[in-house]
N, C-alpha and C positions, 0 to 999 in steps of 0.2 A: 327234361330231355329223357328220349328212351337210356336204357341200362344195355349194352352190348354184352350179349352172350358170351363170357368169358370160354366156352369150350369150343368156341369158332372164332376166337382172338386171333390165332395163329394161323390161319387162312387167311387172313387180310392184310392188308399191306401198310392199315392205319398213318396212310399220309390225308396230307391237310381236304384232298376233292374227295374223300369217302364220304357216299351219302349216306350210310347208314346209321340208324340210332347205337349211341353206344354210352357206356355208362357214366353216370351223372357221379360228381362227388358235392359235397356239401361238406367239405372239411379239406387238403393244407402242400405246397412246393417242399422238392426233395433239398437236402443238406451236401452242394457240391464239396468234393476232396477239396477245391480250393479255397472255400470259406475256413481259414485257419482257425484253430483253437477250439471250436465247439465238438463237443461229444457226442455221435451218432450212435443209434442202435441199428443194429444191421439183420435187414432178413430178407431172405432171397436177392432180389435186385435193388433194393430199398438201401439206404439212409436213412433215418429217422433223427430228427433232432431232438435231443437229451434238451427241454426247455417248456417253460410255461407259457402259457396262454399270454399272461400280461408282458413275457420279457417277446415274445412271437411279435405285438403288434408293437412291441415297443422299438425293435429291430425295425420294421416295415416301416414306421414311420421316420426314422431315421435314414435309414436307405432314399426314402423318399426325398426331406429336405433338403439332402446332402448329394439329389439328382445322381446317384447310384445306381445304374440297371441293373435289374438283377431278376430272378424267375422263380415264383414261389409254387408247389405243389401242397396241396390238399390230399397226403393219399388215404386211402381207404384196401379192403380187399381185394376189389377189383384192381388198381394200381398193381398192387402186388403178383398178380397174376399177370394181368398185362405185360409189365415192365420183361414176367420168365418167357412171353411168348414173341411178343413184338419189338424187334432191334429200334427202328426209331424212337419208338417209346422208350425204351428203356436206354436212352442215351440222353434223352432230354430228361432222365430224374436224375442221371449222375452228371449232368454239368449246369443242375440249378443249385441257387443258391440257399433254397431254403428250403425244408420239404417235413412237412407237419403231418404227426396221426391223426387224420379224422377218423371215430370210430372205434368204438372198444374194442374190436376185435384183435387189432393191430398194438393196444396198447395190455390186452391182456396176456397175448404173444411177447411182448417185452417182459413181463414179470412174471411168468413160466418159463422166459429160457433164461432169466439170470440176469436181465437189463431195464431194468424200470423204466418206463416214460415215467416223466412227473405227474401226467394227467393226457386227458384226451383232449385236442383243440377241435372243434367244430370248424368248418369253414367259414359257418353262419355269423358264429360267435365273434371268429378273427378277424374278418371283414366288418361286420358291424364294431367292432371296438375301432378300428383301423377310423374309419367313417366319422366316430364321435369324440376322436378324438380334437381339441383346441386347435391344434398347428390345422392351416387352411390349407387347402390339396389343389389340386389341377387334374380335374376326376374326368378319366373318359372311361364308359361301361359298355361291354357289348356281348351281344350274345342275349339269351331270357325269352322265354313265351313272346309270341308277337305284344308289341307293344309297353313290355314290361322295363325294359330299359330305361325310355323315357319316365315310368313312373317314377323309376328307384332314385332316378336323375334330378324330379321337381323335390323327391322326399329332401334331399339332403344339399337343393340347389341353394339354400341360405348358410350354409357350414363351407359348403366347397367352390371352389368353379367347376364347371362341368363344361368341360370343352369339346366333348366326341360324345356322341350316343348312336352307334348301330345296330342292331339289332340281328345281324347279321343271317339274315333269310337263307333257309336251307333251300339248296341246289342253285343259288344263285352268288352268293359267299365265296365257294371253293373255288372257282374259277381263278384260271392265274391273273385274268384282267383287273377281276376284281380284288384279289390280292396285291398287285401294285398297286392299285387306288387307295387300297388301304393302307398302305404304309405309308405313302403318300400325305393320307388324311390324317394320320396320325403323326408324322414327322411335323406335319404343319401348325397341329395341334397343341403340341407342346406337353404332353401331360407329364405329370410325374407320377402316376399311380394309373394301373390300367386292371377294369375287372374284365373276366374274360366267362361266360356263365352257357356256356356249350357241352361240357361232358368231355367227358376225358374218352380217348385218345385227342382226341380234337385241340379241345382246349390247351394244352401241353404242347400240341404239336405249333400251334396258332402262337403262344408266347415265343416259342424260341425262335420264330419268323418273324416277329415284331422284335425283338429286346435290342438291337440296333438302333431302332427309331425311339424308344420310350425313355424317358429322361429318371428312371426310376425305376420300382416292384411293377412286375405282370404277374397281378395271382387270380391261377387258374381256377373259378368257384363253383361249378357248377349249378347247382340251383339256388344255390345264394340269392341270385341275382332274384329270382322270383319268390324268395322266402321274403328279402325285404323288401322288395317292392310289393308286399299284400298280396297275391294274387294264387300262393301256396302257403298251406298252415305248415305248421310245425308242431314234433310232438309235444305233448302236455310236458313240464320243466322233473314231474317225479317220473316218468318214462324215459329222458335223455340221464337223468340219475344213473336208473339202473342197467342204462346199457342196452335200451332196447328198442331205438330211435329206427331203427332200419325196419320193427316188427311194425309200427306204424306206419311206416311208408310203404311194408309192403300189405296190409290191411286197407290201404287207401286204394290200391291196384295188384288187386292180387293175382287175379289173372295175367298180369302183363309180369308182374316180378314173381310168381312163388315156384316158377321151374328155374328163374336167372339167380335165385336167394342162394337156393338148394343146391345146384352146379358149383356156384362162388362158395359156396360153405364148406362142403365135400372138396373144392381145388386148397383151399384155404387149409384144411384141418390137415392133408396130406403133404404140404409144405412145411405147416410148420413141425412137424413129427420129421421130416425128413432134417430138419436145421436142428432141433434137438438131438437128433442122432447124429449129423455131424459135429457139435458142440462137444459133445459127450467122448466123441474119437480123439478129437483135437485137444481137451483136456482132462482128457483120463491118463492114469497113471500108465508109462509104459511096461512092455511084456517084458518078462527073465528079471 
């Protein structure tokens, strides 16, 4: 999916009929104030869940067995921007239930302002562990490169049921007709695990319109969906190491990402400098 121009975020109204490309995550759902007990790291509009990768899909699966709906975020930079510009957006990461750093960036932000993530969870990683895990799912996937649904669908049709596969075709998706079809389809469907692999606004926007119907996690993956269904590489495993998984993807299409990198990076570095300076207000020693 294209990457939306984070400095025209705020110009759009980012509800579910925008036909525009807008950015993809590959990493995690925000940490609702109502999910009791667990520790968030907080910046800008974000929650971050204080948690590992293995306790992440071990949550999702459990949520899942135990037909829990609930709405997982993948966020990334972009997310974080979004979330300062766009009200819809940014009301669908504080009333989901889970919301994961994909991406160093967000998780080196936690351990410069005083609040460690434990690690970074990929979207890739979280879904795929979600996927291989024993307990048997009732898997519906939508969203991904034409056609790629269905792949990711036969990949893992021996581990799971896969009860839904749309693929949900741009300008034809948005429509409200085909929005009650879909819920429709999907109430009928039964799942308890739903991939959702459109790009964020989108995909965010599209969970919290489904979490009614779905008997279980909507996590929103963005290109997930196409990483494991084959059809998109992923970086070499010493490049996602060192934090550098985005410089790959934007080397794959650099013309399309190396002015949306640069925007996201400079809105990025200017945030988190401004949360650092608010942190430093809030607990610094007072005056006289």
């Amino acid at each position: 999916m294209d990457e939306l121009d984070v400095t025209r975020a705020g110009q759009r109204a980012g509800g579910l009929d925008d036909p525009q490309q807008v950015p993809d995550t590959v990493a995690a759902p925000i940490v609702a104030s109502r999910d009791e007990g667990r520790a968030v790291f907080r910046i800008g509009n974000l929650a971050l869940a204080v948690i590992t990768a293995e306790e992440a899909v071990e949550w999702i699966i459990g949520q899942a067995v135990s037909e829990q709906p609930c709405v997982v975020v993948t966020s990334n930079i972009f997310h974080l921007l979004l979330s300062e510009k766009d009200a819809s957006f940014e009301q669908v990461t504080r009333s989901c239930e889970l919301n994961v750093a994909d991406g160093w960036p967000l998780v080196a932000a936690s351990r410069l302002l005083g609040s460690p993530l434990p690690e970074r969870i990929a979207g890739v990683d979280l879904v795929e562990g979600v996927l291989r895990n024993s307990r048997r799912l009732r898997l519906a996937i939508l969203g991904g490169a034409p056609g790629v649904a269905r792949l990711l669908a036969d990949r893992f049709a021996l581990s799971h049921d896969v009860v839904l596969v749309d693929p949900l075709e741009i300008g034809v998706w948005q429509t409200d007709e085909y929005q009650a079809d879909l819920r429709e389809r999907v109430l009928n469907a039964a799942p308890n695990l739903v991939l959702i692999g459109i790009g964020a606004p989108r995909q965010e926007l599209l969970s919290q319109h489904l979490r009614d119907v779905v008997r279980g996690p909507i996590i929103g993956c963005g290109q997930t969906v196409d990483v494991l269904g084959g059809v998109r590489p992923r970086a070499p495993a010493w490049l996602q190491r060192m934090g550098m998984e985005w410089a790959f993807r934007m080397a794959m299409e650099p013309r399309r990402l190396g002015q949306r990198y640069i925007a996201a990076g400079a809105g990025f570095v200017g945030l988190v400098g401004r949360e650092a300076v608010r942190r430093r207000r809030r607990d610094g020693p007072e005056d006289g």
